[in-house]
N, C-alpha and C positions, 0 to 999 in steps of 0.2 A: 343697281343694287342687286344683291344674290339672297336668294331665299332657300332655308333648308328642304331637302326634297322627301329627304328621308336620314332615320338613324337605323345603323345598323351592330347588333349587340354578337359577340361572337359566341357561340352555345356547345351543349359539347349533345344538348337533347332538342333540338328544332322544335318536334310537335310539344313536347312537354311545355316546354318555355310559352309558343306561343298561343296555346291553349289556357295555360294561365292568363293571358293577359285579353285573352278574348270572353273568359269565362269571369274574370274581375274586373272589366274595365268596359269591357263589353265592345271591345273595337271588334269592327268586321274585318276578315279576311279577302285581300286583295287576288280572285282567285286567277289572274294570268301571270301571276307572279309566282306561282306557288312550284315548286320544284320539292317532290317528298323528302324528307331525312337531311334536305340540304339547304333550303331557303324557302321562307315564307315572309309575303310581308303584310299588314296590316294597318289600315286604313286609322288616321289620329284624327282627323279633321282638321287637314291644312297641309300635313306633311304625314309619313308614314314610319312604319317603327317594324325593322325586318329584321330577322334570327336568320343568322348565315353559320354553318356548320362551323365550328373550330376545328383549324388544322394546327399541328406541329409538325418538325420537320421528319418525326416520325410516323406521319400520318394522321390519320381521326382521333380528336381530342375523344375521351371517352369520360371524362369525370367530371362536374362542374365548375365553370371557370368563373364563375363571382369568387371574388375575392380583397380582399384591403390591398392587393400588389395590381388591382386591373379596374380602378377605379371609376367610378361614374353614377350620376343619379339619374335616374328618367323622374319627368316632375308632372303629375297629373292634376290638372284642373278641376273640383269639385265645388258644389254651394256649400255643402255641410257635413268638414271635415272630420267633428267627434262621430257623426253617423257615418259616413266611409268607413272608419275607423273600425266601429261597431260592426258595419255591415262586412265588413272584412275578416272580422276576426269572428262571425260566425261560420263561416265559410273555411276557417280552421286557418288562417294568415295569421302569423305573431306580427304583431304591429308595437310600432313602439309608440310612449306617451304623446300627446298634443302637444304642439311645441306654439304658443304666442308671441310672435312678435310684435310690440302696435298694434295695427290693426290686421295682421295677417295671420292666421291658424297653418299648420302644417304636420305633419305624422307621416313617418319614414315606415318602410316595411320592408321583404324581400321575398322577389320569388322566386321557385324552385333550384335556383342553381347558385344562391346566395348574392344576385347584381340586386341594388339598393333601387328601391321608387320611393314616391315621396306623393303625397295628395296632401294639395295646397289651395286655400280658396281666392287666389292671386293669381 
């Protein structure tokens, strides 16, 4: 059986992206991975979550590429979702409402470059 190693998100701002997600989530930076402006990767616990430059066929992506046409959620593990939530949005994150399903809480958010996360207590 094959296990994820890592995801890799395609960025058009490397430190910005993964700054965010070191400064919200609080993952560590994998430092023999790290190549400046072009790839960083960062440690999830279990598997890792790397920001790799975006290219086009024109060269360096320069503008943010989240978007509704490049789809994807990253889904973080939390105890206590309305506080994530809280704790997120003082930190200046628009977070969108609690979502219940059964017994599962969830709230979607996004960071700098518009790609969708999600903190979930599941």
């Amino acid at each position: 059986m094959a296990h994820m190693k890592r995801v890799i998100v395609f960025v058009a701002d490397v430190e910005k992206c993964s700054e965010f997600y070191i400064q919200v989530f609080d993952l560590q930076p994998i430092a023999e991975s790290y190549l400046e402006g072009e790839w960083r990767e960062l440690e999830t616990g279990g598997s890792a979550l790397a920001f790799h430059k975006a290219y086009d066929p024109d060269g360096p992506v320069d503008t943010p590429t989240g978007s509704e046409a490049n789809p994807h959620k990253l889904v973080f593990c939390v105890e206590d979702v309305a506080k994530a939530k809280t704790d997120f949005e003082a930190k200046g994150i628009e977070m969108g409402g609690v979502i219940v399903f059964g017994d599962i809480s969830m709230c979607d958010g996004k960071d700098p470059e518009g790609h969708p996360f999600q903190v979930c207590d599941r």
